[in-house]
C-alpha positions in Angstrom: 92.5 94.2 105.0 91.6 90.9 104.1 92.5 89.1 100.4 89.6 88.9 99.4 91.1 86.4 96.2 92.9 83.8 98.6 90.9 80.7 98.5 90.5 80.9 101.9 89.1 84.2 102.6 86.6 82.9 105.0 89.2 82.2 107.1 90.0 84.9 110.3 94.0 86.0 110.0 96.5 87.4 112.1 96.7 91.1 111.8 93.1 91.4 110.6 90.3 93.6 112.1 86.8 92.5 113.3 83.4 93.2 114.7 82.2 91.3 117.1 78.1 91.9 117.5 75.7 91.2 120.6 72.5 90.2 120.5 71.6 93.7 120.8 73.5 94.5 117.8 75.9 96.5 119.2 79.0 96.1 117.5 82.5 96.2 118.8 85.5 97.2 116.6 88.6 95.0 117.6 91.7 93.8 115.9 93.2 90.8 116.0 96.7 89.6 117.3 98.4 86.4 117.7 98.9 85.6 121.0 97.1 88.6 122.4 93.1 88.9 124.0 91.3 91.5 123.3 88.9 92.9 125.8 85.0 93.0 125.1 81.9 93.2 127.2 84.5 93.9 130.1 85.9 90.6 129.6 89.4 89.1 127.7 89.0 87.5 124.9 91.8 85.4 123.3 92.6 86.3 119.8 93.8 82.8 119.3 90.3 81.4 120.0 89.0 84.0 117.0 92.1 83.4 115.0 91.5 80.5 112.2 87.5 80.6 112.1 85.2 81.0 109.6 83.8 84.4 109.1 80.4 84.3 110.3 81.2 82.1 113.3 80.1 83.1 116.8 82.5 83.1 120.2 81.9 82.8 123.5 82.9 85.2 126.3 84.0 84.6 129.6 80.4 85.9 130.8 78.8 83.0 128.4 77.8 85.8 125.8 78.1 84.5 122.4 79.0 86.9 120.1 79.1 87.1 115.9 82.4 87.7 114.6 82.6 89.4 111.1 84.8 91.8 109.1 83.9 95.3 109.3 82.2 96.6 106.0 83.9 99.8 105.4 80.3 101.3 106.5 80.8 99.8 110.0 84.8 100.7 110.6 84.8 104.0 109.6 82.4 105.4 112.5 84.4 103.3 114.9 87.6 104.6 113.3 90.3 106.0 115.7 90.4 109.7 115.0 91.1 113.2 116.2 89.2 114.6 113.6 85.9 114.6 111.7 85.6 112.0 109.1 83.8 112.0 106.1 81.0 109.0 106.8 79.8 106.6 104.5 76.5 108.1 103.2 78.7 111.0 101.7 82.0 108.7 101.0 79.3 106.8 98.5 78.5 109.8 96.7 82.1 111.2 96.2 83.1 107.9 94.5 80.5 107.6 92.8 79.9 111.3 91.4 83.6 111.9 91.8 83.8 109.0 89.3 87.1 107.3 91.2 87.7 104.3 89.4 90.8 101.8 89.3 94.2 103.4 87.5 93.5 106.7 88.4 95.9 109.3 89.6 94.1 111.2 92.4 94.6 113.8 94.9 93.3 114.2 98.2 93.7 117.9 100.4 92.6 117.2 103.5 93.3 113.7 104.9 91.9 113.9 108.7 91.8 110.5 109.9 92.1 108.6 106.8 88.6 108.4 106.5 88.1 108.7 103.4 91.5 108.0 102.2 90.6 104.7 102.5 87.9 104.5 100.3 89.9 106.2 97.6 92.8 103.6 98.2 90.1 100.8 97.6 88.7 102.7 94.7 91.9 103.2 92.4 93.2 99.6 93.1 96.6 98.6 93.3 97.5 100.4 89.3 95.7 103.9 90.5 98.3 106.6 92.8 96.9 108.7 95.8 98.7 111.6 97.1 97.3 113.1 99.9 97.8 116.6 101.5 97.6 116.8 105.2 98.8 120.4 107.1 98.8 119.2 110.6 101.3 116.1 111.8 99.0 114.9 114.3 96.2 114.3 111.5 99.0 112.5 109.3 100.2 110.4 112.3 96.7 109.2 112.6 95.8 108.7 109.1 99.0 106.4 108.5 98.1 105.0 111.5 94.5 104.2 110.3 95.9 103.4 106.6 98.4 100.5 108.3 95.7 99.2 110.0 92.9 98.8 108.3 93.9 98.7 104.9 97.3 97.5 104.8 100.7 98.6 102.8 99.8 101.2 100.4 103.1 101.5 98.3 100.8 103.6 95.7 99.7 106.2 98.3 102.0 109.3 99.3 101.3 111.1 102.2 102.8 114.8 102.2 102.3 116.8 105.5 102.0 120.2 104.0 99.5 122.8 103.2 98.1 122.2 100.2 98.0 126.1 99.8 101.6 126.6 99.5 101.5 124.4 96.7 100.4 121.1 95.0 103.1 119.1 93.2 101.4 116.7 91.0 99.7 117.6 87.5 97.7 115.9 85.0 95.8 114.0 87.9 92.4 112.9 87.2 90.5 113.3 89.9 90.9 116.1 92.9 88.6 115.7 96.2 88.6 118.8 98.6 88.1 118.9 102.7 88.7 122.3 103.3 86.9 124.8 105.0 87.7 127.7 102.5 88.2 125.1 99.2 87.5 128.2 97.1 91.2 129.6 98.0 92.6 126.7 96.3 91.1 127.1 93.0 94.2 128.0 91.7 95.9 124.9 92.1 93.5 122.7 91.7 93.0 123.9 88.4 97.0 123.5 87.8 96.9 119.7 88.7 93.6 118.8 87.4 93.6 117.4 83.8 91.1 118.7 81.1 87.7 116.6 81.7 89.6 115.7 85.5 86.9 116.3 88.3 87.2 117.9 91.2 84.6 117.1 94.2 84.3 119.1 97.6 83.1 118.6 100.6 82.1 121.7 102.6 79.5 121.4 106.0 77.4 124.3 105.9 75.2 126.5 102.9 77.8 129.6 103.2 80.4 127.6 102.3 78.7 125.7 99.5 77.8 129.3 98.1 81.1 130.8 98.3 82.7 127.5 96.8 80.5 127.6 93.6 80.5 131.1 93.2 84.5 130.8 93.2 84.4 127.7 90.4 82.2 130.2 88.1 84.1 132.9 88.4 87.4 131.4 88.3 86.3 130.3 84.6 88.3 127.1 84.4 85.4 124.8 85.3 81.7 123.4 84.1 79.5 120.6 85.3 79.0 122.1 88.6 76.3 120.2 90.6 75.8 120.5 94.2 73.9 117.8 96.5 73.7 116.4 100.1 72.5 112.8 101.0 70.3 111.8 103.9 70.2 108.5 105.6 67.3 107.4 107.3 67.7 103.9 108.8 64.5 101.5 109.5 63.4 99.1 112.2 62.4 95.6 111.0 61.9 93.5 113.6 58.6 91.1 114.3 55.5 92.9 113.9 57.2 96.5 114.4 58.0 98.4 110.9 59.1 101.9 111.3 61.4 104.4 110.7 64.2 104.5 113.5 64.7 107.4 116.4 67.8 108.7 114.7 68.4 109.6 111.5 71.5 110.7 109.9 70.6 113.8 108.4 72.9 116.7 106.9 76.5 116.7 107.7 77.5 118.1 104.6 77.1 119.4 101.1 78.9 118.2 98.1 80.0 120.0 95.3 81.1 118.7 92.1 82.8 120.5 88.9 84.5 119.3 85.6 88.3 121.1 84.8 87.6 122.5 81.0 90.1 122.5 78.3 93.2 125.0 77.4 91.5 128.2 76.4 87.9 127.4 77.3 86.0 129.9 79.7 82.8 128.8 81.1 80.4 130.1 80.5 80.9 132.6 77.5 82.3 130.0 75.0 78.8 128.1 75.8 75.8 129.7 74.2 73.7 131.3 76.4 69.6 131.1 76.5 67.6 134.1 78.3 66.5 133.8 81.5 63.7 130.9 82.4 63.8 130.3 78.2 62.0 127.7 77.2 63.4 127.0 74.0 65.4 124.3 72.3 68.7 124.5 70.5 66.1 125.2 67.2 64.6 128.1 68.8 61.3 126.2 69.1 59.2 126.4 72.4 58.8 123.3 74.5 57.8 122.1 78.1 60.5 122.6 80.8 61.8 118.9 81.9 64.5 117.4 83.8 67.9 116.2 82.7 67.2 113.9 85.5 65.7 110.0 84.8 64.4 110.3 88.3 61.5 108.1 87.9 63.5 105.1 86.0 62.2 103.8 82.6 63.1 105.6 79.4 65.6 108.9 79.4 63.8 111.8 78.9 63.5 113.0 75.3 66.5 114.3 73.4 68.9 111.7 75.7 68.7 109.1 73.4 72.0 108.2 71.0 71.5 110.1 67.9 
């Protein structure tokens, strides 16, 4: 991982990873090493040519292609990432740091680490003051993900990688955030709820709509949660180019759901200690009748009414 505080960050280093894109736009994940080519439109490239440049610059290959040489946006490494497992992608990486409110000094937890995916993104999101632990049950996904970690991000002296099942146990407590890449997250409940801080969040990610269902009808029942939101993201990519404006071939539709609950306080239960309204009630906290309407701004402007600071 580049620094991106050096004053010369534009410059291409030893060690660092690029992508090198065609005029086509394919793009071609390749990492650089001093004294070493790299191979690319089935030609070598020498590293030492790339090495020193400008980001932004273009090579040439030994076909006379010239090609653009960047860093990789995490969106563009972590579909080219080396793997033996699923990743979590981009469009639901944004979401989980975002909703999963990972923010720099935190102390989070990770339970299923696959190829580092994701890992990653959390490592980027806490900073150098926040701690990762990560839970991995299977050595060959741990091998990988350290693999990946080196890599492309770097040393990591605040992440710890424990290759172990998560269900036999999690050793930290009082963390603040808990994200979840399990197939049967609901079994773990448990211990999430003994590591999570009150307030903590805990965010899931779970492919298909049995799972989602089983997984929040596990955070109600289990009593020790609130907040619970559920949501899946869809990316649909666009062709610009000349006179032709339209959506592209593929999209990037469902790959998963995400789930997202708040850990309550010492002798809480959700939801009896809330106070309940009948079914499909339309009445405020003064018993007085008013239009349904969303907790959502979803058309921008003003909050809905009754969201303003009293």
């Amino acid at each position: 991982m580049s620094d991106l505080g050096s004053p010369d960050r534009s410059l291409l280093r030893d060690g660092e990873a690029v992508v090198l894109i065609d005029r086509k736009e394919r793009a071609y994940l390749r990492l650089l090493r001093r004294g070493r080519s790299i191979s690319v439109r089935g030609g070598a490239l020498a590293c030492d040519a790339v090495l020193g440049l400008t980001e932004g610059s273009t090579v040439e290959t030994p076909r006379g292609e010239r090609l653009l040489v960047l860093r990789p946006t995490y969106a563009q490494l972590i579909p080219r990432l080396p793997r033996r497992a699923q990743p979590i992608y981009p469009k639901d990486v944004g979401p989980i740091l975002l909703w999963g409110d990972i923010a720099p000094g935190a102390r989070v937890v990770e339970v299923g680490t696959g190829p580092g995916a994701l890992t990653l993104a959390l490592l980027r999101a806490i900073g150098p003051s926040g701690q990762l632990t990560s839970y991995e049950a299977r050595e060959d996904f741990a091998v990988t993900a350290r693999d990946n970690i080196a890599r492309y991000h770097g040393p990591a002296p605040n992440w710890t990688l424990r290759v172990t099942d998560a269900f036999a146990g999690i050793e930290e407590h009082d963390v603040d955030r808990l994200v979840i890449d399990l197939a049967e997250p609901w079994r773990l409940l448990g211990e999430v709820a003994r590591a999570l801080r009150p307030g903590g969040v805990l965010a899931g990610f779970v492919p298909t709509a049995l799972q989602v269902k089983h997984f929040v009808d596990g955070l109600r029942a289990h009593g020790g949660f609130a907040a619970v939101e559920t949501l899946e993201t869809l990316l649909r990519p666009w062709h610009v180019r000349d006179r032709s404006v339209r959506p592209e071939h593929r999209m990037v539709a469902h790959t998963g759901f995400l789930v997202f609950a708040r850990r309550l306080a010492p002798g809480v239960t959700a939801p009896s200690e809330l106070t309940p309204r009948g079914p499909y009630s339309t009445e405020d906290e003064t018993g007085r009748a008013h239009p349904p309407e969303s907790a959502h701004d979803d058309e921008g402007g003003d909050p809905p009414k009754g969201m303003a600071d009293d």
